[in-house]
N, C-alpha and C positions, 0 to 999 in steps of 0.2 A: 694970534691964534692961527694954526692951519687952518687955509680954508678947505671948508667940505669941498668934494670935487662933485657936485650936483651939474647936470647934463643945461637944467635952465634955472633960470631966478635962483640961483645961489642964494642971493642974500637975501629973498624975500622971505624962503625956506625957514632959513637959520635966525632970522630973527622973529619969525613967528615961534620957532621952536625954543628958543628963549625965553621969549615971553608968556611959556606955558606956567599956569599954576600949579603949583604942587602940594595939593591937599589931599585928596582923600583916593587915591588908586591904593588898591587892596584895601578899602576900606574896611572897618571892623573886622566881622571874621568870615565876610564874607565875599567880595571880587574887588576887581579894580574897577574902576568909575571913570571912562575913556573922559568923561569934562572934567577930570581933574587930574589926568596923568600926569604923571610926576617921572624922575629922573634915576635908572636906577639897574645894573644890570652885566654881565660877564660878557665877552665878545667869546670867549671859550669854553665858556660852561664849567670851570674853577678857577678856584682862586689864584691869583698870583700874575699867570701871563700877561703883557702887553699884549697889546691888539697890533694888527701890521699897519705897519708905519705906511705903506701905499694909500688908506684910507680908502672909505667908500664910496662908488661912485652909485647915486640915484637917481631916475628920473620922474620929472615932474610933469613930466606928459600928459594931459587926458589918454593920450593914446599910447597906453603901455603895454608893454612887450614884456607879458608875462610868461612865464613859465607855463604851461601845459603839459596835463596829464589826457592819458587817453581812457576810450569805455571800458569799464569793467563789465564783463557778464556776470559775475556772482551779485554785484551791487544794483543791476539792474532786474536781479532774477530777486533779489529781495527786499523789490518798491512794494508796496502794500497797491493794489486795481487802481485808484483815484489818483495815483502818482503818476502811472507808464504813460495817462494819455497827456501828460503836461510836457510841450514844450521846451519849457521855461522854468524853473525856481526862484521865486523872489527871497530876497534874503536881505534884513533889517544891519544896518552897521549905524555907528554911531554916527549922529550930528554934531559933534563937538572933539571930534578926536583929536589924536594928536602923532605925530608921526614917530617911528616908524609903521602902527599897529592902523590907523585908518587917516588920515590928510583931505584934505581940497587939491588939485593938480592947479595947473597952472590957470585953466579956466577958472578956477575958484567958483567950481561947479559939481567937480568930477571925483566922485572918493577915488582917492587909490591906497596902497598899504596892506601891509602883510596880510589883513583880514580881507581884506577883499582879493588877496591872491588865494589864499586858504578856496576859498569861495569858489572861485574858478576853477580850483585841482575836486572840490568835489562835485560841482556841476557836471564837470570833461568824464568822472566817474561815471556819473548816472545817465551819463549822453542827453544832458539839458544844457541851452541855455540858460546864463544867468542875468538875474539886474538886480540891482541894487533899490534898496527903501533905505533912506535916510531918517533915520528915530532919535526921538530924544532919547538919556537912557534911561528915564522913566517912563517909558514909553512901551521899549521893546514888549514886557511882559504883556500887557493888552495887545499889542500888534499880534504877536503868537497866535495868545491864546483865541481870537478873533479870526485868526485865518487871513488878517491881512495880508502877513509874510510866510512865508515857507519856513523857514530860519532862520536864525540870528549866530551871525559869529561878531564879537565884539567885547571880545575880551572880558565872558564871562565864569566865572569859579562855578566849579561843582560846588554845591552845598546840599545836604541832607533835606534842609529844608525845601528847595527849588526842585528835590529829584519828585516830589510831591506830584509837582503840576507839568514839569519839562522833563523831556527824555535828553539824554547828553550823546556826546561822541567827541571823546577827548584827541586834541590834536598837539596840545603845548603844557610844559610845566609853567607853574605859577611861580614866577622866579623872586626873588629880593636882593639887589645888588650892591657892591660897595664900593663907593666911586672915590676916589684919589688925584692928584696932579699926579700928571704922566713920570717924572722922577724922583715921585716917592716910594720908598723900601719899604710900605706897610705890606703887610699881606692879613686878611680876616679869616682864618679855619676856624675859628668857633668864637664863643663868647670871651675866653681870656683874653683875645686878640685884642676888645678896644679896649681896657682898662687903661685910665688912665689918660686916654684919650678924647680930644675936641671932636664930639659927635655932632654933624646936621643929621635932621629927619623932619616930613612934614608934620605939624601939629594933627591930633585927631586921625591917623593914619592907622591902618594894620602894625604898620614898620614900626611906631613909636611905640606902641602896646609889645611889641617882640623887644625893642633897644630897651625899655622901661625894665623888662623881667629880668633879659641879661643882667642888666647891672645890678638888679637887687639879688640876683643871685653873685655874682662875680664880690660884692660887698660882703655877702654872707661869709662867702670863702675866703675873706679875709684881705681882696684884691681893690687897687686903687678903682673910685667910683669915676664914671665917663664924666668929663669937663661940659656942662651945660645941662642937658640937650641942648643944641643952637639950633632954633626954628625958622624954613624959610617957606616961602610961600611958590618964590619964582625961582624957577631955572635958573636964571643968569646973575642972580645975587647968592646962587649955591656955588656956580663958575667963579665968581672972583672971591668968595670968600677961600675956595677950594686954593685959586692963583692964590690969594694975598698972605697965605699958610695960617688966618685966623679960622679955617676949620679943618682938623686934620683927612678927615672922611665923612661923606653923605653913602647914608642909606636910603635906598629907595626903590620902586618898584622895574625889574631889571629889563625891560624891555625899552623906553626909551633915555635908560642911560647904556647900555649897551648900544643904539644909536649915536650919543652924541659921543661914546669914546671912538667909536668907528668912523665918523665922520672928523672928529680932530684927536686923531691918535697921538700927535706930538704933544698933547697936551693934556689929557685926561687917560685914563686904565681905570679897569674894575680888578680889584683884587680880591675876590669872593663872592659869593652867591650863597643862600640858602632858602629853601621855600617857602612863599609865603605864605602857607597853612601854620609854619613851624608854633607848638611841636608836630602838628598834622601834615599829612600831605595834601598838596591842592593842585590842582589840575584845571585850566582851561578848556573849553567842550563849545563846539558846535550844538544850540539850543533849537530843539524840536517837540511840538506839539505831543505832552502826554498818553499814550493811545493811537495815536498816527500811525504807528507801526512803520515810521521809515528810520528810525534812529538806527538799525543793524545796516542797511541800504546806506545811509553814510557814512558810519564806521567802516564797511566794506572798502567805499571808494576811496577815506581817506587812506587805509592800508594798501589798496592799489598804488596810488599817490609815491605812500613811502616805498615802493617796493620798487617802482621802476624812476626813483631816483627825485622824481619830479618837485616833492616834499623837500624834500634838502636844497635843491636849487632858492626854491621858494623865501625858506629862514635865509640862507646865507645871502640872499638879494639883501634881505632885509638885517641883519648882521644880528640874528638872531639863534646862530647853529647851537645855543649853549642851553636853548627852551626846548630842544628836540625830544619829542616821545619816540621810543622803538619800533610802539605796536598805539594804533587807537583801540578805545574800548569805548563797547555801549556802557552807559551808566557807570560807571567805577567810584569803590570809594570818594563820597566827599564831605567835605569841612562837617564836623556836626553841629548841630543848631544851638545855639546862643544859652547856658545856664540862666533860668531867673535867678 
């Protein structure tokens, strides 16, 4: 395999990242579950391209050299009074993540990862420091709604049901991606694409419930059904089934397999993406207290953010450019709540 070009502990990195479970991210219908991220994702944000063969380089520093954004005035003219005299913003990330969206640095102390960069660009907005609260992710919701944390970014779905009690500020699409050895001619634009073909996906997953319908519909229309489902649990039994050509593609949630094809590009590509609302759109959102009245104040910053460049720095560190929003929104369309 190419090795990742990681700045330190390469290989302590890459085999933690391996040995991640891959169960329930996007679960049901409603977000990913960072203690079970799973493997899954575009390096371009469509289907087809290779990623660059240079690979990506990370560091695993405590001390990293983020990207920054600077103060917005509109974001700071539209903190709610209890906000202006803070500081600081505490902001909840997961206790179990997994790279590239939140990690342990090399202290195996210190989150670092796309959300905790996110984090930074809206802090630099609001002209706060930040810190981080480490949460389980059954946690986060009482932490909120408690006033422990300021915010949670951690990789959570807009849902109809969450806009209930949380105000949003969407910063990332909710991706699903389809991962390949690096010198395969597959490519995934729609459902025809796997017919016929040796499917992995995690058991009990959003992605299995979406691979499950294609094929009953692709059957309907008359088209050969997917070979299995083949279910795996780990990372690195999706890599050599993927090497050994016993599964033709894994689908999975597209942010830490657009990691691992960017860190061994000679060896793995995404060749499609679709969202994992589908048929719904779903959206990742920076989580804030219902009534707080700061959800438009981080909307604001995150749109500073994108405007002078800083946002984009941020994904492409994390080899994420293919989950890019245009524009954040407060509140936006999300997932609707579960049929009895």
């Amino acid at each position: 395999m190419h090795p990742p070009r990681l700045t330190r502990r390469s290989g302590a990195v890459v085999a933690a990242l391996l040995a991640l479970p891959l169960l329930a991210a996007c679960g049901a219908v409603s977000t990913t579950d960072p203690a079970a991220a799973e493997a899954a994702g575009p390096v371009d944000g469509g289907g087809g391209n290779a990623p660059s063969a240079a690979g990506l380089e990370v560091s695993t520093d405590p001390e990293q050299d983020r990207p920054r954004s600077t103060e917005s005035a509109e974001a700071v003219g539209l903190l709610p009074r209890e906000w202006r005299a803070k500081d600081e913003i505490v902001v909840a990330v997961s206790a179990s993540g997994a790279p590239p969206l939140v990690f342990l640095a090399d202290d195996e102390k210190t989150p670092i990862g796309n959300e905790t960069d996110i984090a930074q660009l809206v802090a630099d907005g609001l002209g706060k420091e930040v810190r981080f609260e480490v949460v389980s992710w059954d946690d986060w919701p009482l932490a909120l709604e408690s006033g422990r944390v300021d915010a949670v970014i951690s990789n959570v779905t807009v849902t109809e049901e969450r806009k209930e009690t949380i105000d949003f500020s969407s910063y990332r699409d909710d991706e699903l991606g389809w991962l390949v050895r690096a010198d395969s001619d597959l490519t995934v634009g729609g459902r025809e694409d796997i017919a016929g073909l040796t499917v992995g996906v995690g058991s009990g997953t959003n992605q299995e419930k979406i691979l499950l319908e294609w094929d009953r519909l692709n059957q309907e229309d008359g088209l050969d059904p997917v070979e299995g489902p083949e279910y795996y649990q780990q990372l690195s039994d999706v890599l050599l089934a993927l090497q050994s050509g016993r599964t033709d593609v894994y689908v999975g949630p597209n942010a830490s397999l657009a990691y691992q094809a960017r860190v061994a590009p000679d060896e793995f590509k995404v060749v499609g993406t679709l969202n994992g609302g589908w048929p719904e759109t779903a959206q990742l959102a920076v989580a804030t207290k219902k009534g707080s009245g700061v959800a438009d104040a981080v909307t604001a910053a995150l749109n500073h953010a994108i405007g002078n460049g800083s946002y984009a720095k941020v994904l492409e560190r994390w080899g994420l450019q293919g989950e890019a929003v245009e524009r954040s929104e407060t509140n936006p369309p999300g997932l609707p709540a579960p049929q009895e």
